[in-house]
C-alpha positions in Angstrom: 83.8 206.2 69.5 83.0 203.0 68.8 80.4 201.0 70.7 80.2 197.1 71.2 76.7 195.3 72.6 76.4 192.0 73.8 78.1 190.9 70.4 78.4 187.1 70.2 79.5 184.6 67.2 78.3 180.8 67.7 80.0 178.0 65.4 77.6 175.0 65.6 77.7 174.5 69.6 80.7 176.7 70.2 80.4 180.1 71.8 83.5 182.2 69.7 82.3 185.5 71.3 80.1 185.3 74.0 78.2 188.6 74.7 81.2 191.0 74.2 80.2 194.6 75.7 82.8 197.8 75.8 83.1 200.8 74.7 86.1 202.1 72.7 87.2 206.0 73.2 88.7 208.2 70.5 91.4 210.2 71.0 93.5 207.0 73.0 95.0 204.3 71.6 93.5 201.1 72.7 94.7 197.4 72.5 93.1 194.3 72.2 94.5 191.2 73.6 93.5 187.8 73.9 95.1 184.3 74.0 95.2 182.2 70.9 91.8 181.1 70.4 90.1 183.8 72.4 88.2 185.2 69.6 89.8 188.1 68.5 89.5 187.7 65.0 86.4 187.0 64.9 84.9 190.1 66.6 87.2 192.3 64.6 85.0 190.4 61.2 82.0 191.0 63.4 82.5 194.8 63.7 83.3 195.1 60.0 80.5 193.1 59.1 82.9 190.0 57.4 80.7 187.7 59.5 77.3 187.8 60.8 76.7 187.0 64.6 74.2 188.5 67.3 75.0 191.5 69.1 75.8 195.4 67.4 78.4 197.6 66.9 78.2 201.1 65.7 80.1 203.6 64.7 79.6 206.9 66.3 75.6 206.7 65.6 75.5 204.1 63.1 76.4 200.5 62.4 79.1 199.6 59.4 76.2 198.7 57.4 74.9 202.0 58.1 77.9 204.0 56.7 77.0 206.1 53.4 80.9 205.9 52.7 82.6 203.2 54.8 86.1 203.6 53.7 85.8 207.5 55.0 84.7 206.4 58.7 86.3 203.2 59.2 89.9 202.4 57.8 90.6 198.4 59.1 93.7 196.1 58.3 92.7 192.3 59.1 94.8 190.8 56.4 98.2 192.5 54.8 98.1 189.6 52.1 94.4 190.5 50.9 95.8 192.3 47.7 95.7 190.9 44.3 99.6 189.6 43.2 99.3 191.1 39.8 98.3 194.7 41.1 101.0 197.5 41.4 100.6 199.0 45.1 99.3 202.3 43.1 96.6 200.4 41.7 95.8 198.7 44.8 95.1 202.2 46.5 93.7 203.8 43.2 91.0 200.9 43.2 90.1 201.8 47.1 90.1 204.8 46.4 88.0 204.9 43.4 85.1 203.0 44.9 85.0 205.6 47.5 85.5 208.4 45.5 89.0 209.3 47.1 90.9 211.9 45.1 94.3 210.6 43.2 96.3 212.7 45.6 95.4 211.3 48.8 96.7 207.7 47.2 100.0 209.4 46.5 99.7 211.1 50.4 99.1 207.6 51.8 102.1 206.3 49.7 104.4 208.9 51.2 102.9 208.4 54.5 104.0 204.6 54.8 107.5 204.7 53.4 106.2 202.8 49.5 106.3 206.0 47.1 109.3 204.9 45.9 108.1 201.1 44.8 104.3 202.4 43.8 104.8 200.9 40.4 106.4 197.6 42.1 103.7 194.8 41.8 102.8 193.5 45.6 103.0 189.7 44.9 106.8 190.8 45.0 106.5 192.8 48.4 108.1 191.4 51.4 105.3 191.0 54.9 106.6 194.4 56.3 106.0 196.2 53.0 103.0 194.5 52.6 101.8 195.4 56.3 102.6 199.1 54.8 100.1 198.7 51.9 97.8 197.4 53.8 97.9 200.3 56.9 98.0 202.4 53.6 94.7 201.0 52.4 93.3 201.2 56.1 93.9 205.0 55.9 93.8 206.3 52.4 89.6 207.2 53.1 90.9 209.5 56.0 88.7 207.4 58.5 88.0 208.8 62.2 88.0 204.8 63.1 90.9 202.8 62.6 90.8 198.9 63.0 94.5 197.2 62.7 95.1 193.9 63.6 98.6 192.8 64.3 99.7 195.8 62.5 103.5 195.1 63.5 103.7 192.0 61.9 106.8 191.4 59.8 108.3 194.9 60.4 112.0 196.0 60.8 113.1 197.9 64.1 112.4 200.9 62.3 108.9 200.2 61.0 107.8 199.0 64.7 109.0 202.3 65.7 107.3 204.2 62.8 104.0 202.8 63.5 104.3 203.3 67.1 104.3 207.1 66.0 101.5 206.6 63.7 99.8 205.6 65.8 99.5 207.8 68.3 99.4 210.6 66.2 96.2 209.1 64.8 94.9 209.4 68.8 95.8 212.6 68.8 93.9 214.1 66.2 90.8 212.6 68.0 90.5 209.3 66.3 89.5 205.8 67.7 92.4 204.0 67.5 91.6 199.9 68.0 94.6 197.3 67.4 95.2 194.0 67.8 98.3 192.1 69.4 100.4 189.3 70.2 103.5 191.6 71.1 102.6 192.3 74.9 105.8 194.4 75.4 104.6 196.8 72.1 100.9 197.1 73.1 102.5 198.3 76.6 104.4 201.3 74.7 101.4 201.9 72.5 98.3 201.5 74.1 96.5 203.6 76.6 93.5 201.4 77.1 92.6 198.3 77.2 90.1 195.2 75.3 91.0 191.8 76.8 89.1 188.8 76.2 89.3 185.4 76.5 87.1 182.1 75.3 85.1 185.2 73.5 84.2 186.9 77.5 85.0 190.1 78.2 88.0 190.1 80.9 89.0 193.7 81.6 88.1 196.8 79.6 89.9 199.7 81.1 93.1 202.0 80.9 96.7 200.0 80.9 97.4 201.2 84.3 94.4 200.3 85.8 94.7 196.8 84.5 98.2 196.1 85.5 97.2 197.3 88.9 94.2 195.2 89.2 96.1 191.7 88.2 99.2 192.4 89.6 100.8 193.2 93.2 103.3 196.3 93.3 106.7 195.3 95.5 109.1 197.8 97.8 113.0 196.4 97.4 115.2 197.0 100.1 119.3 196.1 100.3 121.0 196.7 103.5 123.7 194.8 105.2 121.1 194.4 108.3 118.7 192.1 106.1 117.8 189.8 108.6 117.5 191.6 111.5 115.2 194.3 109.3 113.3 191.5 108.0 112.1 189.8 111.5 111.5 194.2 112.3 109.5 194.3 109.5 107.6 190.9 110.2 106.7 191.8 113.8 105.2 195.0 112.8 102.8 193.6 110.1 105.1 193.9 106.6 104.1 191.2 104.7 108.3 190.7 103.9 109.9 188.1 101.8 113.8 187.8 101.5 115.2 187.5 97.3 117.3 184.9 96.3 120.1 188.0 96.0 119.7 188.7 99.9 117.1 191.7 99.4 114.0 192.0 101.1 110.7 191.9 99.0 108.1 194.2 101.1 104.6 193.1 99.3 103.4 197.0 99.5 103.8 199.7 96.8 104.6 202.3 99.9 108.4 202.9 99.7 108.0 205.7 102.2 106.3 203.7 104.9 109.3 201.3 104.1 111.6 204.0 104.3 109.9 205.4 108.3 110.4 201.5 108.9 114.0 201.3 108.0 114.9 204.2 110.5 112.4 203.6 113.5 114.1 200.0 112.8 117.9 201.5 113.0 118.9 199.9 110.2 121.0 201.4 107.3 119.5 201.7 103.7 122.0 200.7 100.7 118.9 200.5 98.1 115.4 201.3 98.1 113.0 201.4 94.8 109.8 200.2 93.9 109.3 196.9 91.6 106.3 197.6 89.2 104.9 194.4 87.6 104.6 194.6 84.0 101.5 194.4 81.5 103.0 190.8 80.5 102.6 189.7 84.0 98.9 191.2 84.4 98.2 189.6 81.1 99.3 186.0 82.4 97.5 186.5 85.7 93.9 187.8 84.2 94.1 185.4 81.6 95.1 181.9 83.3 91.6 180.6 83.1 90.8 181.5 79.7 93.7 179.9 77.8 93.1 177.2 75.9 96.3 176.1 74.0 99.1 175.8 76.7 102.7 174.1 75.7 105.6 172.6 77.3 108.9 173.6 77.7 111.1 170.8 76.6 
């Protein structure tokens, strides 16, 4: 578990992270979203101890600073490109691991594990951004850690390597670890993720599971087609449906109760050709929780 109180990060008169508070569970995998600018960055450097700010984070029982071993507890990607050009990826895990007294075959393990056993002797100024996201999820890991820290972790993978650590992942979870990543990729975090961090200008905004958040910022819609629309829809109206007709001639009931829309449709006498529920989706929570706390907005042109 790891365990975040009142952490906060000021940069001359600017609040980065402004009393950030929540509680991260093992065993889940939870994501951490944030516009650009909301401070996501800079609390993952906080809990590693990268930067120094107010506030505490521990580890189980202890703070990173605390940690007899740190590369055994907590395994953390914040940069794929933090690795020296000249290094081989075997030397880059075989220094980790040496520091933290890591036995040579758990570098090999970690090799296998990410897909680079085959180019261990390649030299990682030559690696492409996926493999290098693989090195550095390798380095995150190699310790064994029960707390893993990944931020943007699917940056510059292929189909395949999206899918692979989507796997990882969760089997991480699984085996009881605390599982915290970072993301930009709403639709990924919504596959991924069972809870969720989201902050914005550095404030706590929701900390909770994914369901409960898209349920909280979002409203849940019944869908009806039948070829007695508006007739059903001035039914519906008189007997308190808040009903709205789609540009493609269905009805939008604003009520996630198909079967109270269904006893409608045949106290109503009308004849159902479709009926489903429309679920909004976490990228629609995420715009709705978030409106106030963006502070980079563009144009369309």
């Amino acid at each position: 578990m790891i365990t975040i109180g009142e952490l906060t990060k000021r940069y001359g008169d600017r609040l980065a992270v402004d009393r950030l508070s929540c509680t991260i569970r093992p065993g889940v995998v939870t994501g951490f979203l944030g516009p650009n600018g909301a401070g996501k960055s800079t609390t993952m450097r906080l809990m590693l101890g990268l930067d120094r700010g107010e506030g505490e984070v521990r580890f189980g029982d202890r703070t990173y600073r605390e940690l007899r071993n740190p590369a055994r507890s907590v395994g953390a990607l914040l940069d794929a490109r933090a690795v020296h050009p000249g290094r081989t990826a075997l030397q880059h895990l075989r220094m980790i691991a040496a520091g933290a007294g890591i036995p040579e075959q758990r570098v090999r393990e970690v090799l296998a594990a990410v897909g680079l056993d085959d180019v261990r002797s390649r030299r990682a100024g030559g690696f492409s951004l996926g493999m290098q996201q693989r090195l550095g999820i390798a380095a995150a890991l190699v310790g064994d850690p029960e707390h893993v820290i990944l931020d943007e972790p699917t940056n510059g993978l292929d189909p395949e390597g999206v899918r692979w650590i989507r796997a990882l992942l969760r089997n991480l979870a699984d085996e009881g670890r605390t599982v915290f990543v970072s993301s930009h990729l709403l639709s990924e975090v919504a596959q991924l993720a069972d809870d969720l961090v989201v902050i914005g200008e550095g404030r706590l905004i929701a900390a909770e599971p994914v369901r409960d958040f898209i349920a909280a910022h979002t409203r849940t819609h019944v869908i009806v087609r039948t070829p007695d629309a508006e007739r059903f829809q001035e039914w519906l109206r008189a007997n308190g449906f808040p009903v709205a007709r789609e540009d493609d001639g269905a009805l939008r009931i604003d009520s996630g109760d198909v079967d109270a829309v269904s006893d409608a449709a045949r106290r109503a006498g009308v004849a159902i050709r479709e009926l489903h529920t429309r679920r909004s989706s976490l990228e629609d929570a995420f715009f709705n929780a978030t409106a106030d706390a963006t502070s980079y907005r563009g144009e369309a042109a």
